[in-house]
C-alpha positions in Angstrom: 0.0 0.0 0.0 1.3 3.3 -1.3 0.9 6.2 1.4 -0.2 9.7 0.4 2.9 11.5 -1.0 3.5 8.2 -3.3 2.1 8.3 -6.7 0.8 5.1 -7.8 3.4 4.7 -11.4 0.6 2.0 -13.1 -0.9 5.2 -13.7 2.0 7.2 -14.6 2.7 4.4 -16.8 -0.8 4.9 -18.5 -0.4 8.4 -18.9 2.6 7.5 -21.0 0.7 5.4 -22.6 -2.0 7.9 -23.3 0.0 10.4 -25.0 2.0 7.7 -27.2 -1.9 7.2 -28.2 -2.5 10.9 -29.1 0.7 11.1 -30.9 -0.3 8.2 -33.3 -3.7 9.9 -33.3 -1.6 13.1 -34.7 0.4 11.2 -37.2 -2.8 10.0 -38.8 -4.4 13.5 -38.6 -2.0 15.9 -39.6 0.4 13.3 -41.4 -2.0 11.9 -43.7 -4.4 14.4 -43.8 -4.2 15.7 -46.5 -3.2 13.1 -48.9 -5.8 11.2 -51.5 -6.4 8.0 -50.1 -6.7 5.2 -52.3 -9.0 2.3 -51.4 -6.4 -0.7 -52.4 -3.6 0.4 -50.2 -3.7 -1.8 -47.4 -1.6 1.2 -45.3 -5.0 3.0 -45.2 -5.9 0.4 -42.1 -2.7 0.9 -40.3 -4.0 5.1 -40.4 -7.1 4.4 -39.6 -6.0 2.1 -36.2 -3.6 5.1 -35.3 -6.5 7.6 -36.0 -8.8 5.8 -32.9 -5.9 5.7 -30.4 -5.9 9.1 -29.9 -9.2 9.4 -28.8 -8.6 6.5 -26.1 -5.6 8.5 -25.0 -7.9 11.9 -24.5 -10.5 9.9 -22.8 -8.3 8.1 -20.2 -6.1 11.4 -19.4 -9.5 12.8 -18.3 -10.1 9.9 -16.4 -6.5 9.9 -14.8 -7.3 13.6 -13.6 -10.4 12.8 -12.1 -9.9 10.0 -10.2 -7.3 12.0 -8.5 -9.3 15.5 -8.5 -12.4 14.2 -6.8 -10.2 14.3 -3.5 -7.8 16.6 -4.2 -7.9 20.6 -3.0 -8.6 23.0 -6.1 -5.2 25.4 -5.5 -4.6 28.6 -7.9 -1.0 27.2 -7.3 -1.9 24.5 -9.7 -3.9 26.7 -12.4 -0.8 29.1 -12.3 1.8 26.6 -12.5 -0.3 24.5 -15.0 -0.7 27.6 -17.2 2.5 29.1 -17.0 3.5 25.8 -18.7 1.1 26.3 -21.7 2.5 29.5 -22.3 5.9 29.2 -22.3 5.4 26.8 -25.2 2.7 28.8 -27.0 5.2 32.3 -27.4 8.6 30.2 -27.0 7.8 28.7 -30.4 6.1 32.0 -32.2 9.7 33.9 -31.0 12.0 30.7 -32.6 9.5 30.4 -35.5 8.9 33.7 -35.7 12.8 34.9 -35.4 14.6 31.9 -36.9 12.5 29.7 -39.4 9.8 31.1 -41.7 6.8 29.6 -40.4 4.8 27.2 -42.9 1.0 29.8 -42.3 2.4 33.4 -42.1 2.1 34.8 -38.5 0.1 38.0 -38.9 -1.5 40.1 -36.3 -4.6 38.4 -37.2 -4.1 35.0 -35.6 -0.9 36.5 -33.6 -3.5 36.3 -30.3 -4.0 32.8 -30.7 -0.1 32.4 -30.4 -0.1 35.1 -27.2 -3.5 33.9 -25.5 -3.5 29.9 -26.3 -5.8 29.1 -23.7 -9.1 31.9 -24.3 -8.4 31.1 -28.2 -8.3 27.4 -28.0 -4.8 27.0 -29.4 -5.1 23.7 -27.5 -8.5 22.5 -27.1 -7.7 19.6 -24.4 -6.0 22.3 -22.5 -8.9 24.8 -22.8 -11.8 22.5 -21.8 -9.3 20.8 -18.7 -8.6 24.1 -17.3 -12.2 25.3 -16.9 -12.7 21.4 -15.5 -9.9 22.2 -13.0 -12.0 25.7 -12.3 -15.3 23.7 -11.7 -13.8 20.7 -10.2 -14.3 22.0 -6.7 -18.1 22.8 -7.3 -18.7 18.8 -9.1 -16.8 17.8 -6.1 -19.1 18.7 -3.8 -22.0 17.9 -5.9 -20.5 14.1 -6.3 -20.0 13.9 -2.5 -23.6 14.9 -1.8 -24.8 12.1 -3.9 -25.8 8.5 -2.8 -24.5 6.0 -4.5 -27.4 4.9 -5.7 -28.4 8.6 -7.4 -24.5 8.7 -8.4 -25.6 5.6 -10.7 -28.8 6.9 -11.8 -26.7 10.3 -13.1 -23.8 8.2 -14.8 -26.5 5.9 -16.9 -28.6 9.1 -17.9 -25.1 10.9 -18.9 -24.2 8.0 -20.8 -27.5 7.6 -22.7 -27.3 10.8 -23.9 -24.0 11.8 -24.3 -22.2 8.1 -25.4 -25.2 5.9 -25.9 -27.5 8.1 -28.3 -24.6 9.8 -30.5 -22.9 6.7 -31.2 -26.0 4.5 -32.8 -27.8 7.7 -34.3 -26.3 9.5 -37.1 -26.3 13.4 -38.0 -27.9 14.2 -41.2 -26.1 18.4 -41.3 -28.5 20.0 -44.1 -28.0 23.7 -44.4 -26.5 24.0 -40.9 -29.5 22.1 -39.4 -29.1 19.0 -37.3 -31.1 16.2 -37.4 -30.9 12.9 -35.6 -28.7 14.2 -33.2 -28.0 17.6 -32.7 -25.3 20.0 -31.3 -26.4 19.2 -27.9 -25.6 15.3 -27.7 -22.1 15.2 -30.1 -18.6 15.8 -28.6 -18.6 19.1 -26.6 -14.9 18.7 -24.8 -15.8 20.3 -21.3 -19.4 18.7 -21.1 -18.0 15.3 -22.0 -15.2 16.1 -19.7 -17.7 16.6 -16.7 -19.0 12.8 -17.6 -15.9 11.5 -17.9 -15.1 13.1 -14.0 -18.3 11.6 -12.5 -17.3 8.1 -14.1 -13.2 8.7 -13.1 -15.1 9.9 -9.3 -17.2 6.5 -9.3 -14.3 4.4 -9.8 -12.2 6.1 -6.8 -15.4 6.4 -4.3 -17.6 3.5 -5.2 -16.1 1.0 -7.8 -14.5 -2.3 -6.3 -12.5 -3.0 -9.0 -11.8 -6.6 -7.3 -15.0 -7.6 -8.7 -13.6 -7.6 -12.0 -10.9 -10.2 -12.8 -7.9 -9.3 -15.6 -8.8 -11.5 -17.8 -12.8 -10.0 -18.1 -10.9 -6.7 -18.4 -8.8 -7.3 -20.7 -11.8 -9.4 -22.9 -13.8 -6.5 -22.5 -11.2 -3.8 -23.8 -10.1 -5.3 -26.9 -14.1 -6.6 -27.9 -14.4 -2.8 -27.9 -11.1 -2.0 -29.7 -12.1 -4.2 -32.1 -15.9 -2.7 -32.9 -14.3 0.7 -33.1 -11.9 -0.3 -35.3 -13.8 -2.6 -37.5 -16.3 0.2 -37.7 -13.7 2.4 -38.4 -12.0 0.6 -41.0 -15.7 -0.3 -43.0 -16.9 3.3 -43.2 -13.1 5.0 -43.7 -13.5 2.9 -46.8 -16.9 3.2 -47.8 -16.0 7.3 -47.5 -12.7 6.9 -49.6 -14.4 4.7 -52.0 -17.7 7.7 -52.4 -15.8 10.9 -51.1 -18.7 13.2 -49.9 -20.7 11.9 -52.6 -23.0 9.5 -50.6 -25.2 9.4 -47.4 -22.5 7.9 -45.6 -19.0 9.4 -44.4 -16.6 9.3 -41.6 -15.3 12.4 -40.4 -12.6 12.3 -38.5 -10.7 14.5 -35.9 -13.5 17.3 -35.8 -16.7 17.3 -33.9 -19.4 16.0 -36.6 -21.6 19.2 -36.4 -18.6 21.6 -37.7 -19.1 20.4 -41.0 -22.3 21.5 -43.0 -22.4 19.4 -46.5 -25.7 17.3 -46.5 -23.9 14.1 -45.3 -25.3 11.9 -43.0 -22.1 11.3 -40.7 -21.1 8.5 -38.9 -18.2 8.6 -36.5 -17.4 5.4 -34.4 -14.1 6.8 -33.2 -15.0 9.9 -31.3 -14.0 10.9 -27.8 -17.4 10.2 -26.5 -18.8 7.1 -28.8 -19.6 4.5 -26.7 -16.9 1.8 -27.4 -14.2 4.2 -27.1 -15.3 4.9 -23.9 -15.6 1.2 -23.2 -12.4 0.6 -24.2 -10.5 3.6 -22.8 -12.7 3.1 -19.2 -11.4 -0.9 -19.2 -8.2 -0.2 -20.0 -7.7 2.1 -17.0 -9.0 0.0 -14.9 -6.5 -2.3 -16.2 -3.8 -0.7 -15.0 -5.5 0.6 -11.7 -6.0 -3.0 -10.9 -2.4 -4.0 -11.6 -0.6 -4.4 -7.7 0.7 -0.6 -6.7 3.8 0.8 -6.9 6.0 3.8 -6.8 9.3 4.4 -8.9 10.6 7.8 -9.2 12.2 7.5 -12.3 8.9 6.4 -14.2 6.5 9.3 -12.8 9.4 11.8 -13.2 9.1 11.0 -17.1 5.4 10.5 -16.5 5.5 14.2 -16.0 6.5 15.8 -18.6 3.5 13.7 -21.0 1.6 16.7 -20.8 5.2 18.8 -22.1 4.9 16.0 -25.0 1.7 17.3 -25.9 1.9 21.1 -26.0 5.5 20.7 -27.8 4.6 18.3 -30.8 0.9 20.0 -31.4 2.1 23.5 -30.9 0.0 24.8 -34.0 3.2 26.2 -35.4 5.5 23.2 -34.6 3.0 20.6 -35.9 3.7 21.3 -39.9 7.2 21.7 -39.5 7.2 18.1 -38.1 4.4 16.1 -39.8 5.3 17.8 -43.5 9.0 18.8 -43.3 10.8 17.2 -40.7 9.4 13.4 -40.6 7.1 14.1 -44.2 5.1 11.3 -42.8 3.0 11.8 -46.5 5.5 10.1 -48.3 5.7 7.3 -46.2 1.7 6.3 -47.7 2.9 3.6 -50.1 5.6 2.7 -48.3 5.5 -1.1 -47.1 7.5 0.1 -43.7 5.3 2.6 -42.8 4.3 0.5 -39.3 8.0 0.6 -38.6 8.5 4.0 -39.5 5.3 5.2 -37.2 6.6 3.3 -34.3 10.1 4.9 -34.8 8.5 8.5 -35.5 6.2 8.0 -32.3 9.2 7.0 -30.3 11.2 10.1 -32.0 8.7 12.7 -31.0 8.6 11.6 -27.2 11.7 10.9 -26.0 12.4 14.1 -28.0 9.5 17.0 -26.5 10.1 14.9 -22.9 13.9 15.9 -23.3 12.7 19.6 -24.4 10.7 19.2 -21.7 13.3 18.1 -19.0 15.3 21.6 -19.3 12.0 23.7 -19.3 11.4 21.6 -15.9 15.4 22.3 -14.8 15.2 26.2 -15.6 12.2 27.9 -16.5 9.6 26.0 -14.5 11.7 26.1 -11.2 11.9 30.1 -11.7 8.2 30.6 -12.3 7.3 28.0 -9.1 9.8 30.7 -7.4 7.8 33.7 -8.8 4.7 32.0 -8.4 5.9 30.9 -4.1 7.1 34.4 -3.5 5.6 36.9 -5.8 2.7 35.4 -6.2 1.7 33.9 -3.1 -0.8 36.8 -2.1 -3.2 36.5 -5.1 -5.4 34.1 -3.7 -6.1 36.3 -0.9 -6.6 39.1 -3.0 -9.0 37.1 -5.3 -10.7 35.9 -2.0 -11.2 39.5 -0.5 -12.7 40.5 -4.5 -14.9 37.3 -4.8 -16.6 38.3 -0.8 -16.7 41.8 -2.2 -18.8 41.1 -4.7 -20.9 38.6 -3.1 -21.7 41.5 -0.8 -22.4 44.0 -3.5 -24.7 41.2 -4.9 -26.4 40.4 -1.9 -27.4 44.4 -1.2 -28.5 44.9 -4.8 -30.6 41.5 -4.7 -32.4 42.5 -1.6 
């Protein structure tokens, strides 16, 4: 048994996992993305297996974060140190691209904000929708602990009707920017699905006894749904390359379904909140939870720069120099090594951004924790005394 201040490294081992999942998501997405698929290449399944990792990967960080938020202390400590990380990365990379190598899109003073505000502008959009969960997490904290266990049930199975359940075995039929089937409300919106994903990661740490579940059910369980998403997958990927936006039928993926307005009635089986992905991302993390605790230092220490991985390898500006110049993963789409050179380009880009992200942690990170210790240390307070000001002012003018 681990004691407090011991992080449990099955899980630091997942979230390793997890972003090696998002990176082969990435090299499927903005590798191949913009190449014309051809129906008898055989390398079109390999893309299409990478393509539903990443979605896992998203689905099981989430859960990660939960089932440690739900009885953890909300701290602007965290927000501030978690932010100051995201951007670093975000005006780091417009100064070197901007300074040193001609960006591949032009930075003008049009999308220059994105670059300078990366979290209001979405740069990232896991990072966006996880920051306002870590602002509401105290708030669906005390809602979940309020809630019998019984009621805690009845809200997970009417979230995942809804949200999992009814998007994944209804299409959306987008004609003239109307929704029917299924409309804006019950497709992937990344901080509502993020709140389901916390009460199901806050279930498993307050009321799931994972000992009633043996490996070997686990592990059945996970790849029956790996295999549905990917057979799924595979069938309409090639239905859509064989009738490109010409037929009822068409995959679309790496977007939320209701961006794109075209007639088509879409089908999806590998988004964040389809049902078998979250089958198979829920399974496999309690695959690893269920695996006999321990701590090594060396393992969470790289463990923590996963989320350095992911802000240096999807920086908007970084990601064409490394998908189209540096790897040009493209011209690996006929190639009969192209499973060997994904594994050695997903191997690459980590060991590479966690090295990156080693020094930031040496030098930068330990002078803003400084700023942030000594500097900084009175802005809670100060945000405290404004918040009971208000509340005041409210109170008065409500009366």
């Amino acid at each position: 048994m681990l004691n407090r201040n011991q992080r449990n490294s099955n899980l630091e081992i997942l979230r390793i996992v997890a972003m090696f999942f998002i990176i082969a998501h990435h090299f499927a997405v903005h590798g191949m993305g913009n190449i014309d698929f051809v129906a008898s290449n055989p390398n079109n399944y390999i893309i299409f297996f990478c393509g539903i990792l990443g979605k896992i990967g998203v689905v099981v960080f989430v859960l990660i974060s939960a089932y440690f938020m739900i009885n953890s202390k909300f701290t602007l400590r965290k927000l501030l140190v978690l932010g100051g990380e995201v951007y670093f990365y975000s005006v780091i990379f417009l100064l070197i691209f901007k300074i040193f190598l001609p960006p591949v899109e032009p930075i003008t003073l049009e999308n220059i904000g994105i670059y300078l505000l990366p979290i209001s502008h979405s740069a990232y959009w896991f990072v966006t929708a996880y920051i306002v969960l870590m602002l509401i997490s105290p708030f669906l904290n005390k809602f979940i602990k309020s809630l019998s266990k019984k009621n805690f049930i009845r809200l997970l199975l009417l979230c995942i009707v809804l949200w999992s359940i009814f998007p994944t075995f209804t299409p959306t039929f987008m004609d003239a920017g109307a929704p029917m089937f299924v409309g804006y409300s019950f497709q992937f919106v990344p901080i509502l699905w993020f709140v389901v994903l916390y009460f199901i990661g806050s279930f498993i740490r307050l009321h799931f006894d994972i000992d009633k579940l043996s490996f070997k059910k686990l592990i059945a369980i996970f790849s029956l749904s790996m295999i549905i998403t990917y057979v799924a997958s595979c069938i309409i990927g090639y239905y859509d390359i064989i009738y490109p936006l010409s037929q009822n039928l068409h995959m679309w993926v790496g977007y939320p379904i209701e961006a794109v307005d075209d007639g088509i009635l879409y089908m999806a089986p590998a988004l964040e909140n389809k049902l078998f992905v979250l089958i198979a991302s829920t399974t496999l993390f309690l695959i690893f939870l269920k695996r006999k605790e321990f701590s090594n230092k060396y393992i969470n220490y790289i463990a923590g720069s996963a989320f350095g991985v992911y802000l240096i390898h999807d920086n908007l500006i970084v990601r064409h120099y490394l998908w189209k110049t540096i790897l040009n993963t493209s011209s690996y789409y006929n190639s009969s090594n192209l499973i060997l050179f994904a594994i050695a380009a997903l191997v690459l880009i980590y060991v590479a951004c966690t090295g990156i992200d080693f020094i930031r942690r040496w030098t930068i990170e330990k002078l803003w924790i400084w700023i942030v210790d000594n500097k900084l240390n009175h802005l809670p307070d100060w945000i405290e005394r404004q918040l009971k000001k208000f509340e005041t002012y409210l109170d008065g003018y409500l009366k």
